[in-house]
C-alpha positions as CSV (number, residue, x, y, z in Angstrom):
1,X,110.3,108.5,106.9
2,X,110.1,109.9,110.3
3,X,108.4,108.7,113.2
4,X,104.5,109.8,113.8
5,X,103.1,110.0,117.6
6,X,99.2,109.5,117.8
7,X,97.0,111.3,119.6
8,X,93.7,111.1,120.7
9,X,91.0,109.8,118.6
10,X,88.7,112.2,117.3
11,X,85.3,111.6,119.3
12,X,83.1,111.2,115.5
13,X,85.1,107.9,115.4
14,X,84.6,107.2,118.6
15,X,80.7,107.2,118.9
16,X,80.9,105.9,115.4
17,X,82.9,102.7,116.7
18,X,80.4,102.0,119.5
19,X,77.3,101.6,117.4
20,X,76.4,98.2,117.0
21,X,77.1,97.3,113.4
22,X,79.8,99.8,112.5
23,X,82.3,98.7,110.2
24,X,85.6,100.6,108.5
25,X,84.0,99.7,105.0
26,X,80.6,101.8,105.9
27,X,82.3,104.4,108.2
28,X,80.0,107.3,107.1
29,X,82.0,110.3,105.1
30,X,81.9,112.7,107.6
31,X,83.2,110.4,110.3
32,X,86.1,109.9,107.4
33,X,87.0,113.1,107.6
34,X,87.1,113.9,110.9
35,X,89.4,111.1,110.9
36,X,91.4,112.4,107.9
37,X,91.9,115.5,108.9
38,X,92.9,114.7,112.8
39,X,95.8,112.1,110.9
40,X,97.0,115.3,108.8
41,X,97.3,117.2,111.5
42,X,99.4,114.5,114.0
43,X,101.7,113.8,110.6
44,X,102.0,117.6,110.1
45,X,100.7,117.4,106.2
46,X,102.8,114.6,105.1
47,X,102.2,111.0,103.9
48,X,103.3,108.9,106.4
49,X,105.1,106.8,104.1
50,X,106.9,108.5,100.9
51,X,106.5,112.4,102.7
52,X,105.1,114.3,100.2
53,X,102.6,116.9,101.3
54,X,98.9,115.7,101.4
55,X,95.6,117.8,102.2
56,X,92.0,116.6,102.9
57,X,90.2,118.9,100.1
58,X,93.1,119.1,97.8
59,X,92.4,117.1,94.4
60,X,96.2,117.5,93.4
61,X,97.2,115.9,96.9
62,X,94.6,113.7,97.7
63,X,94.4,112.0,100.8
64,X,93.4,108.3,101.9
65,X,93.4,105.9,105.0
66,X,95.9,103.4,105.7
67,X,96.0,100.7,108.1
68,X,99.4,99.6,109.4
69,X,98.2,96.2,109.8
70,X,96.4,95.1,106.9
71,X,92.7,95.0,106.9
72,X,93.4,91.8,105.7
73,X,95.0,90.7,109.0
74,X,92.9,92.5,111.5
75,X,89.0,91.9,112.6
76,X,86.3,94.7,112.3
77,X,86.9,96.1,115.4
78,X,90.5,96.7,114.8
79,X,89.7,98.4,111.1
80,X,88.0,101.2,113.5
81,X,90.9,101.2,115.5
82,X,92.3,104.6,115.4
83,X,95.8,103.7,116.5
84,X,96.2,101.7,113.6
85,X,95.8,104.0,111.2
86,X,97.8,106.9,109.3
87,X,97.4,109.0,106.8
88,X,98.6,108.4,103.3
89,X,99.3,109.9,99.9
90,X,97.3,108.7,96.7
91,X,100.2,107.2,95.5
92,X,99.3,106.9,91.7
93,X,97.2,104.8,92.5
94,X,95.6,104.8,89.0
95,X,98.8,103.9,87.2
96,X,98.0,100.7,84.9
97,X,101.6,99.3,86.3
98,X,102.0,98.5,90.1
99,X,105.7,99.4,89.0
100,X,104.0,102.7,89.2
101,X,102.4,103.1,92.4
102,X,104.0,103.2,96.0
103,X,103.1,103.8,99.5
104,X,100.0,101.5,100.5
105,X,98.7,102.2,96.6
106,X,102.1,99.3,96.0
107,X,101.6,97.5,99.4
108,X,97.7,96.6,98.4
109,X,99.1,95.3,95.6
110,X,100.8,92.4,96.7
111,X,99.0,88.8,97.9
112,X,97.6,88.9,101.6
113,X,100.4,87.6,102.7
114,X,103.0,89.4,101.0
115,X,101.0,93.1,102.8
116,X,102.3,93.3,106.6
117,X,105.7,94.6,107.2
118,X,108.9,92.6,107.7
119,X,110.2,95.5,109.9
120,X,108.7,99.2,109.5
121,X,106.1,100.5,111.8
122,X,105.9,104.7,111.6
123,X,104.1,104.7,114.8
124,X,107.3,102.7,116.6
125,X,110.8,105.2,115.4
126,X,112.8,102.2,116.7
127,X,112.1,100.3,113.6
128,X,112.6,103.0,111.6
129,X,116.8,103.5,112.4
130,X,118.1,101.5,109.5
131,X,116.4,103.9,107.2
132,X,119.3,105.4,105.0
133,X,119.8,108.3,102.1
134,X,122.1,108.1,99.6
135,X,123.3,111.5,97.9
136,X,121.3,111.0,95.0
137,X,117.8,110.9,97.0
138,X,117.4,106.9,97.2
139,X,115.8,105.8,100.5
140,X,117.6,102.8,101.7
141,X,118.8,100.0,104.1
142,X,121.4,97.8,104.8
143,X,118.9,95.4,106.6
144,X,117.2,93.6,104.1
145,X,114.1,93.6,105.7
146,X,113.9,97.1,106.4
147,X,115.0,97.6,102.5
148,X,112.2,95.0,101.3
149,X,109.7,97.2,103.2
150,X,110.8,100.2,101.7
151,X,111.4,99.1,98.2
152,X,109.2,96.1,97.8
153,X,106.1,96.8,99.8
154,X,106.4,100.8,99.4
155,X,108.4,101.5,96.2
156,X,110.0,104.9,98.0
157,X,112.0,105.3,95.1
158,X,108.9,105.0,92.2
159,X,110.6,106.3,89.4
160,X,107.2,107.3,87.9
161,X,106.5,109.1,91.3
162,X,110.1,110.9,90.9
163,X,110.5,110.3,94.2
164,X,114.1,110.3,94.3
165,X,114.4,113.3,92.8
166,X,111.7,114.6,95.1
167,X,114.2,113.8,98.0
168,X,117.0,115.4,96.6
169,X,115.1,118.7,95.4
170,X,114.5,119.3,98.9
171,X,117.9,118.4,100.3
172,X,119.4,120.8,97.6
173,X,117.4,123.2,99.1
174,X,118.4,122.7,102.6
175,X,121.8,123.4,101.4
176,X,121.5,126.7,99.9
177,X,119.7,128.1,102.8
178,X,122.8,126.6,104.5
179,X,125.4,128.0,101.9
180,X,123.1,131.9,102.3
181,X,123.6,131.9,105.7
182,X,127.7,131.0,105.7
183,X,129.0,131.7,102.8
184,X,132.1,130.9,101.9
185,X,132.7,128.9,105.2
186,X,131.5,125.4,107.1
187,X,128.2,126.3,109.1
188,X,129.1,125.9,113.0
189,X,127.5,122.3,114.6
190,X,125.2,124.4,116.5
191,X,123.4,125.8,113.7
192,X,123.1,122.2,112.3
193,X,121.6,121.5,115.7
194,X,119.5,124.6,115.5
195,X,117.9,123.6,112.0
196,X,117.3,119.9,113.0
197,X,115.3,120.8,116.1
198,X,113.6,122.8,113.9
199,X,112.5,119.7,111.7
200,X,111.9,117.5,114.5
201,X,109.9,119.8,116.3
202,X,107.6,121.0,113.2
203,X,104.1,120.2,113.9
204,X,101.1,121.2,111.9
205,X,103.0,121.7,109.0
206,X,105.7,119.7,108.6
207,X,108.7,119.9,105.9
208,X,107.8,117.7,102.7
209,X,110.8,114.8,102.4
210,X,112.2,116.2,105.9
211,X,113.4,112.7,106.7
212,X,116.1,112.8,104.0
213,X,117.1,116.7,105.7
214,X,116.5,115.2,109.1
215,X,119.0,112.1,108.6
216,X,121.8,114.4,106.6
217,X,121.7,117.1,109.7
218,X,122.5,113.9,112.3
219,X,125.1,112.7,110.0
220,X,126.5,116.5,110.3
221,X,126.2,116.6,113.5
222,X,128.2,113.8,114.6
């Protein structure tokens, strides 16, 4: 889970907002996917909660709107608020088991009450520093509130989802391109350096799972 910086709202929402009786519940669908599509590209492709790839018009890697603060905790006007959303995966959401689902398909749920987040916000990286890997692809914390976000309210590590293996797929593949390019020998810091400015600075398409790449490469780097 990385950090996502917003940007500016797309104008559809905007006019949308200002009429008098516009609500998130009858936001029309082309407004929707104005906003969907702006949230894809500020997140670079990638839910903004378990990191697998997502795309507007893809039915394999469908896309949905997620409030950070619950609907159920916000007024009208602040469903409409564009800041306050992110872009999400489906998260099996059809599963017959909540066991089953994650991301805000697990967080919606849970009681009212149970929804907002002890700790986590994507749009604020401070929160987001406890965040851990462990070898095996688990997403983790040592702060419990941090790790009840992650695993209670999120389920990052849905076995159904095979998110953990997800994780480690793509860190397995980080180091072979690694072990191609210096073989035989420990890659230099600076190329460490080199390949995590490369996922921090990825954009419109970002690395699927690159917060599990992202943490290893500062781990390496110290």
């Amino acid at each position: 889970m990385i950090e996502i910086k917003k940007g500016t709202e797309p104008k559809e929402l905007l006019e949308y907002r200002q009429q008098k009786f516009a609500s998130y519940a009858d936001m029309p669908a082309d407004v929707k996917k104005k906003v969907i599509k702006s949230l894809l590209l500020e997140q670079g492709h990638l839910c903004a909660y378990c990191m697998s790839r997502i795309n507007a018009d893809d039915g394999k890697h469908k896309t949905t709107i997620e409030h950070c603060t619950p609907q159920s905790a916000t007024t009208e006007k602040e469903r409409l608020d564009y800041k306050n959303m992110v872009a999400v995966c489906w998260g099996n959401r059809d599963a017959h088991s909540n066991d089953d689902k994650s991301c805000d398909a697990k967080r919606g749920t849970l009681k009212d009450v149970q929804q907002n987040m002890k700790k986590i916000n994507v749009l604020d990286g401070s929160t987001l520093s406890d965040i851990k890997y462990r070898s095996d692809g688990t997403i983790y914390s040592d702060n419990m509130e941090v790790d009840e976000d992650l695993n209670v309210r999120l389920n990052l590590n849905c076995e159904a989802r095979r998110l953990k293996e997800c994780r480690l797929q793509a860190l397995r593949s980080l180091h072979r391109n690694i072990t191609l390019k210096y073989p035989n020998k420990t890659a230099p810091k600076g190329y460490y350096q080199k390949l995590l400015d490369h996922y921090m600075e990825q954009r419109e398409m970002k690395e699927p799972y690159s917060g599990i790449l992202i943490d290893w490469l500062k781990i390496h780097i110290r």
